[in-house]
C-alpha positions as CSV (number, residue, x, y, z in Angstrom):
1,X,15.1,152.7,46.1
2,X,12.1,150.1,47.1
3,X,10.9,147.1,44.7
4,X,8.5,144.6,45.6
5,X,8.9,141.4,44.4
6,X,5.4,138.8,44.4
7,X,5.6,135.3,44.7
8,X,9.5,135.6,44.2
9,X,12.6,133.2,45.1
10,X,15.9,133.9,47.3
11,X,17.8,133.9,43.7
12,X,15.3,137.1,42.2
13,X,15.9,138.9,45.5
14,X,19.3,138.7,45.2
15,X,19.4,139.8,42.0
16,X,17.5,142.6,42.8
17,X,20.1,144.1,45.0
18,X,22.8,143.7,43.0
19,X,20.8,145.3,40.5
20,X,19.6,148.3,43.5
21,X,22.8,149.2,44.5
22,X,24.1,149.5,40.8
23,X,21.5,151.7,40.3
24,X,22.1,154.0,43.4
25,X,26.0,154.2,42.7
26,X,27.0,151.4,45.2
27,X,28.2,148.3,43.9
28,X,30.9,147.4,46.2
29,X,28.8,145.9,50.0
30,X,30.5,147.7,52.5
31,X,27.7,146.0,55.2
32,X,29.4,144.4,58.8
33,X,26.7,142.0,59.1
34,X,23.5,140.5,58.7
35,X,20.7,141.3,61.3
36,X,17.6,138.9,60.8
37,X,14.6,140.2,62.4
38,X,11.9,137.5,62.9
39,X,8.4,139.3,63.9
40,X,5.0,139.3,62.7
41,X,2.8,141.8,60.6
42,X,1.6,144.2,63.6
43,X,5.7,144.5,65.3
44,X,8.0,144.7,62.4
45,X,7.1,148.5,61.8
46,X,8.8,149.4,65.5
47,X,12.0,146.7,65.4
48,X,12.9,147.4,61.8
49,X,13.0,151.2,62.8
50,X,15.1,150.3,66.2
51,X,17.3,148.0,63.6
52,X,17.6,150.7,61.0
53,X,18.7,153.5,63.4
54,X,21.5,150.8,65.0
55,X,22.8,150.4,61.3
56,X,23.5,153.9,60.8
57,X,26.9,152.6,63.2
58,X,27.1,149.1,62.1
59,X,26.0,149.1,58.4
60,X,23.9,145.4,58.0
61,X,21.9,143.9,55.5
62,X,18.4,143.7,57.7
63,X,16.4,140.5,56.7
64,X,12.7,140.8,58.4
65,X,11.4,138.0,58.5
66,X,7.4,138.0,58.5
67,X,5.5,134.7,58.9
68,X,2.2,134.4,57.8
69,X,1.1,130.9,57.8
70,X,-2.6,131.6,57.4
71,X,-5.7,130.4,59.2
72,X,-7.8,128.0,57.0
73,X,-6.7,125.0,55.3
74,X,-6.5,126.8,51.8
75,X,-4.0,129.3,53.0
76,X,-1.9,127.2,55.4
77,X,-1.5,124.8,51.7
78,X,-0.5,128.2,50.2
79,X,3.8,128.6,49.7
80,X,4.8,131.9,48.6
81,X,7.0,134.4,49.3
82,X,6.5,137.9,48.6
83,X,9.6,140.2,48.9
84,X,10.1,144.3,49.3
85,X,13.6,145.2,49.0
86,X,14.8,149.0,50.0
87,X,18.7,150.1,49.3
88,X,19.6,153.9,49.9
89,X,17.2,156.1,51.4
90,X,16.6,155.8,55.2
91,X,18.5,152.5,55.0
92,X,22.3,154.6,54.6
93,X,24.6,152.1,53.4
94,X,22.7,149.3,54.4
95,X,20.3,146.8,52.7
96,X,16.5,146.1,53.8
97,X,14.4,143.1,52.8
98,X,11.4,142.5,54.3
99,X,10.0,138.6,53.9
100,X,6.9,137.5,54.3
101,X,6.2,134.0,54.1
102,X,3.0,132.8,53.3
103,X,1.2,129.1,53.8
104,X,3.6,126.3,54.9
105,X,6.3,128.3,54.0
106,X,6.5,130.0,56.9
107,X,7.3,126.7,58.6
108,X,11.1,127.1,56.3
109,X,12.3,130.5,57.0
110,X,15.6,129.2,57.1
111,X,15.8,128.1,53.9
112,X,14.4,130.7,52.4
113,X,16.9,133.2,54.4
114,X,20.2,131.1,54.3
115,X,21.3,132.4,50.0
116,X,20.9,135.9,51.5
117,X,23.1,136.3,54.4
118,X,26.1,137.9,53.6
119,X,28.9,135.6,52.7
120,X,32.0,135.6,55.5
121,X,30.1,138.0,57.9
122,X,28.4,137.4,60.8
123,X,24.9,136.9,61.4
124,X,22.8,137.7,64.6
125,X,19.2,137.2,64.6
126,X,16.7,139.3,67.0
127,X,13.3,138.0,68.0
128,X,11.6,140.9,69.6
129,X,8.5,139.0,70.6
130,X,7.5,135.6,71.1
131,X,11.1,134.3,71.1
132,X,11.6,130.4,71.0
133,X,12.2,128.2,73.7
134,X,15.9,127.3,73.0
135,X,17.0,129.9,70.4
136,X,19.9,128.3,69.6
137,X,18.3,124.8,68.6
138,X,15.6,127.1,66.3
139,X,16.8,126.8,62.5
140,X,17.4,130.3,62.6
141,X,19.1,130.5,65.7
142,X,21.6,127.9,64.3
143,X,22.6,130.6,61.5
144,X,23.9,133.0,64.0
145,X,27.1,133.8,66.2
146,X,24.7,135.9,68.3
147,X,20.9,135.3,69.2
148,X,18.7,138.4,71.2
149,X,15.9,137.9,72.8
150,X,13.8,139.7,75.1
151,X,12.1,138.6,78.8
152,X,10.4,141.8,78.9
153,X,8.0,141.2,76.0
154,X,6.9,138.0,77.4
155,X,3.9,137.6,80.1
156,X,6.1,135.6,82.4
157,X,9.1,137.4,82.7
158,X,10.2,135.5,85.4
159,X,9.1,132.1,84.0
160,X,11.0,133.6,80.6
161,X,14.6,134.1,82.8
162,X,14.4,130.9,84.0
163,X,13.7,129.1,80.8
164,X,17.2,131.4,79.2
165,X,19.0,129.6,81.7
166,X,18.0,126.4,81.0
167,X,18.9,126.7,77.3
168,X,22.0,129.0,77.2
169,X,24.5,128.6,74.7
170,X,27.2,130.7,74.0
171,X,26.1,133.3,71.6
172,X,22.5,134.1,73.3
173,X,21.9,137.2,75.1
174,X,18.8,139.3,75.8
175,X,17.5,142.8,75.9
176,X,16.3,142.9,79.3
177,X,20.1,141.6,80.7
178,X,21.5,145.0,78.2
179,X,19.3,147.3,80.0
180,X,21.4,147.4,82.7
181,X,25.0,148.1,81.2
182,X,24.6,151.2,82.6
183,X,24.0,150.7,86.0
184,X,26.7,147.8,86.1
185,X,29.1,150.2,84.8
186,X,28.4,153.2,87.6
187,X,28.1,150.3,90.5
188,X,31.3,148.6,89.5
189,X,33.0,152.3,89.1
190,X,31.7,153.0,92.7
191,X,33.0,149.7,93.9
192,X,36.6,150.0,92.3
193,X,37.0,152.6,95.3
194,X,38.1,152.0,98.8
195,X,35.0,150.7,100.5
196,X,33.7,148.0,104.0
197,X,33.1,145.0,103.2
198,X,29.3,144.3,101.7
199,X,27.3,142.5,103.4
200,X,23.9,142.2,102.2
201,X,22.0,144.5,99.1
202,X,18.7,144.8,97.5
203,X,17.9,146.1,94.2
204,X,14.4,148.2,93.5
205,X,12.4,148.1,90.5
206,X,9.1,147.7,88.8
207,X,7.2,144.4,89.3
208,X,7.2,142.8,85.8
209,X,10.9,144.2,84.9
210,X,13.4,141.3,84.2
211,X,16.3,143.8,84.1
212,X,15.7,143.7,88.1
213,X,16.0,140.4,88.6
214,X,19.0,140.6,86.2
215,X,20.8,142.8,88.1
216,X,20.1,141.5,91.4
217,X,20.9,137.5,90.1
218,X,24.5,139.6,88.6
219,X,25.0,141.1,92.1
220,X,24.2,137.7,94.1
221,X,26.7,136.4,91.6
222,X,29.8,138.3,91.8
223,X,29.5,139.9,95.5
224,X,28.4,136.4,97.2
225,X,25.9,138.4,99.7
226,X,22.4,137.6,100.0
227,X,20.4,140.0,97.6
228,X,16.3,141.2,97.8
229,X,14.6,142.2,95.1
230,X,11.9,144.6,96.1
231,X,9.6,146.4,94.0
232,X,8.7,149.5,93.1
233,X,6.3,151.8,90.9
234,X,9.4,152.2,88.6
235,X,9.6,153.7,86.0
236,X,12.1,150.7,85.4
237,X,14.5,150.0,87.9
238,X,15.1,152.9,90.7
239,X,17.4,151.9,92.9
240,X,20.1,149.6,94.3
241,X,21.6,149.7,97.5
242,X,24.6,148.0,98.9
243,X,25.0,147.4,102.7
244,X,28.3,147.9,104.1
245,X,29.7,147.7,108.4
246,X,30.3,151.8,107.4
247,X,26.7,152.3,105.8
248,X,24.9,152.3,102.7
249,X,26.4,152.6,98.7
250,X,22.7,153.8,97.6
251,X,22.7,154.6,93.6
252,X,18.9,155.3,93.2
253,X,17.1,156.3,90.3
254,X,13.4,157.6,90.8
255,X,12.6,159.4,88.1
256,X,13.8,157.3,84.9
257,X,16.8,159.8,83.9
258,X,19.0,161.5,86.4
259,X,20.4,159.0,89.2
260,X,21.9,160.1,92.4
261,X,24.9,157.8,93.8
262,X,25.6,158.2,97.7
263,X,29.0,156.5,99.0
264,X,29.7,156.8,102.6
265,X,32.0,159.2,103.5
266,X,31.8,161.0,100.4
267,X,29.9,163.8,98.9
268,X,26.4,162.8,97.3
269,X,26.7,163.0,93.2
270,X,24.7,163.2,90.8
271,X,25.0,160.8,87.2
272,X,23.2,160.7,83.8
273,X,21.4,156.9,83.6
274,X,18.3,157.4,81.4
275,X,16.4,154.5,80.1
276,X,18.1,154.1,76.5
277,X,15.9,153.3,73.2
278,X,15.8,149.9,71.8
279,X,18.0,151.1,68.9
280,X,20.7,152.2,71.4
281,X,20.1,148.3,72.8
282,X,20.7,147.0,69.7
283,X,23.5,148.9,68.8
284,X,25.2,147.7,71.7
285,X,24.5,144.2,71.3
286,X,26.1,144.8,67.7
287,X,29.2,145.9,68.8
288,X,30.6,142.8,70.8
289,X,29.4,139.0,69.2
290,X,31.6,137.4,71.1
291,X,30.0,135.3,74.1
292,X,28.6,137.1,77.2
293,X,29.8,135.5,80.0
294,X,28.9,137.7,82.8
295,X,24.6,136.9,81.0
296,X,25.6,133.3,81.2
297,X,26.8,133.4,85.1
298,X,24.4,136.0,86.0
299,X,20.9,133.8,84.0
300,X,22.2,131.2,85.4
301,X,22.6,131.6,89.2
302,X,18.5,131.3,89.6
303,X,15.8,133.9,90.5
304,X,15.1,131.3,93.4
305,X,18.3,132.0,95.1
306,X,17.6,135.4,95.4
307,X,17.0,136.4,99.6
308,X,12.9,136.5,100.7
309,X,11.3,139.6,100.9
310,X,12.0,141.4,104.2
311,X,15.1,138.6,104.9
312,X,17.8,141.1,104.5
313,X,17.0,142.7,107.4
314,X,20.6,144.6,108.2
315,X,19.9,145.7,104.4
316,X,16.6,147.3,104.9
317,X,17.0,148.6,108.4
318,X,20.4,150.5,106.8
319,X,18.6,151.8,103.4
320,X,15.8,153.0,105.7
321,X,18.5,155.0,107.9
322,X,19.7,156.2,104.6
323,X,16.4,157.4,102.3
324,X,14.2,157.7,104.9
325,X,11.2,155.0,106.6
326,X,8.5,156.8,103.6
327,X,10.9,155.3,100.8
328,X,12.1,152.3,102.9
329,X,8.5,151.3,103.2
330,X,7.4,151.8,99.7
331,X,9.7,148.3,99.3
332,X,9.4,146.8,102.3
333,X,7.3,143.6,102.8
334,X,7.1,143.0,98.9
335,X,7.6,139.8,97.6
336,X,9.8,139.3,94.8
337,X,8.4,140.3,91.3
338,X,5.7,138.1,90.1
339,X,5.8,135.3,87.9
340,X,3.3,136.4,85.4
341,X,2.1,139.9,84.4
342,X,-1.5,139.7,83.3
343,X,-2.5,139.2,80.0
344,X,-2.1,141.7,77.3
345,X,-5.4,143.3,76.0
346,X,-5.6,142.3,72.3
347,X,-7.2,145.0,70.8
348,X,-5.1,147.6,72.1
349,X,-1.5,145.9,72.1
350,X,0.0,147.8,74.5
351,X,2.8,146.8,77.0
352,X,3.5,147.6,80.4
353,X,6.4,150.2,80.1
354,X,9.3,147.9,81.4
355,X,8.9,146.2,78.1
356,X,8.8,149.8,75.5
357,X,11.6,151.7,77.2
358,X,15.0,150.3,78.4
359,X,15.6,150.0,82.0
């Protein structure tokens, strides 16, 4: 059931799901939580499709948030709030309102979302694009127990890490730092067995991927060895390799979907780790709201600190042993990734992949 509501209030939309879900047989809210979504007019179509697939396991009342403060004088003086409200249908047992606030109300999204979270449940709120500086000081961010971001959609991914760590607090996590649950899990499975002593590593992947320098700040973290970053033609990140007195723990990934994972005196293997949909992103993120605090260590040990290109050189002489000098080389010399991808071509609006597909 959809009903659009024009120049409406928080109370009316209320009232007009209590008055949906009466009508579709579904008076009791059986909802987990409240995801608020704040995007603009040309992004909401893709995020409220990734957050409408992630209910389907964690049924949530979606708020999308949709500023529109207007250009001219007239229409920035303009306050209204217009209102479309979906129960049923694609939305399962969940509830869908999308917002859009017009004029200076757009500068008050808070107030205008605060009577329609769900009362005693928690609340996380997803920027996929142009998140704020400190999410958790934004008057959105301070409604939520858990606030996702996303480096990849930024221009300076880099510049985007770095600015995380300087505002952490506990509840703020990102996309880019999810990306790569997989290939923590399979490199902390492949380190839980018998192994030399690591000594150096460096971790592969496109140029403007934050999910590389994620994983390689994570690794710097927790093994205490100096890491490279190195890049790569991708597609996302493609490989990691660890450097041990017995030789290489190489767990590379070139085509996007099938990984191999090569352990020193074992038998080469081969494991599933496909680049995962942004719905599957945020349905992990939906599962735990508790603090992260392998993000906050790993955000906040410092891209800087990361080794030079080419300084690992016991790590890069044994990978090349390993793969081969023609996919040693296709790393070698690289400087880390760079700060700042180029601009975006407006007309088009299309992204680098590292930012449409997860890592």
């Amino acid at each position: 059931m959809n009903i659009d509501l024009t120049e409406t209030t928080s109370a009316q939309i209320n009232s007009a799901l209590v008055g949906a879900r009466r009508a579709t047989g579904t008076p009791a809210v059986g909802m987990v939580l409240t995801l608020v979504i704040v995007t603009d007019e040309g992004n909401h179509y893709d995020a409220l499709k990734a957050a409408s697939q992630a209910s389907k396991e964690h049924p949530s009342r979606i708020l999308v948030v949709i500023k529109r403060p207007g250009r001219s004088p007239r229409e920035r003086a303009l306050a209204r709030l217009d209102a479309e409200v979906r129960v049923g249908n694609e939305t399962d047992t969940g509830e869908t309102v999308l917002l859009r606030l017009h004029g200076e109300l757009a500068g008050h999204a808070a107030s205008v979302v605060l009577p329609l979270l769900l009362p005693d449940a928690p609340v996380v709120v997803w920027w996929p694009e142009d998140a704020p500086e400190n999410p958790a000081e934004d008057l959105l961010g301070r409604l939520a127990t858990r606030r996702i971001t996303d480096a990849a959609a930024c221009e300076d991914p880099v510049g985007a890490l770095r600015q995380r760590a300087t505002a952490y607090a506990p509840g703020d996590t990102d996309l880019a730092w999810t990306r790569i649950t997989p290939w923590r899990s399979m490199l902390a499975a492949a380190l839980d067995q018998r192994h030399a002593t690591i000594t150096s590593a460096v971790v592969e992947g496109e140029e403007y991927n934050p999910s590389t320098e994620l994983l390689a700040l994570w690794l710097a973290n927790r093994l205490g060895v100096p890491v490279e970053r190195t890049a790569s033609p991708g597609p996302g990140l493609t490989a990691v390799r660890l450097v041990t007195s017995d030789g290489v723990i190489c767990l590379d990934r070139p085509n996007g979907a099938l990984a191999e994972l090569a352990v020193p005196g074992q038998p080469e293997r081969h494991v599933a780790l496909k680049r995962r949909t942004t719905a599957e992103l945020i349905a992990e993120e939906l599962r735990r709201l508790d603090p992260d605090e392998a993000y906050a260590h790993a955000v906040a040990y410092g891209v800087e600190r990361l080794a030079p290109a080419g300084s690992v050189e016991s790590g890069a002489s044994a990978a090349e042993a390993a793969v081969g000098t023609e996919a040693a080389g296709a790393g070698a010399g690289k400087q880390a990734a760079p700060k700042k991808r180029p601009a975006k071509k407006a007309a088009s609006g299309t992204q680098p992949p590292s930012s449409a597909q997860g890592s």
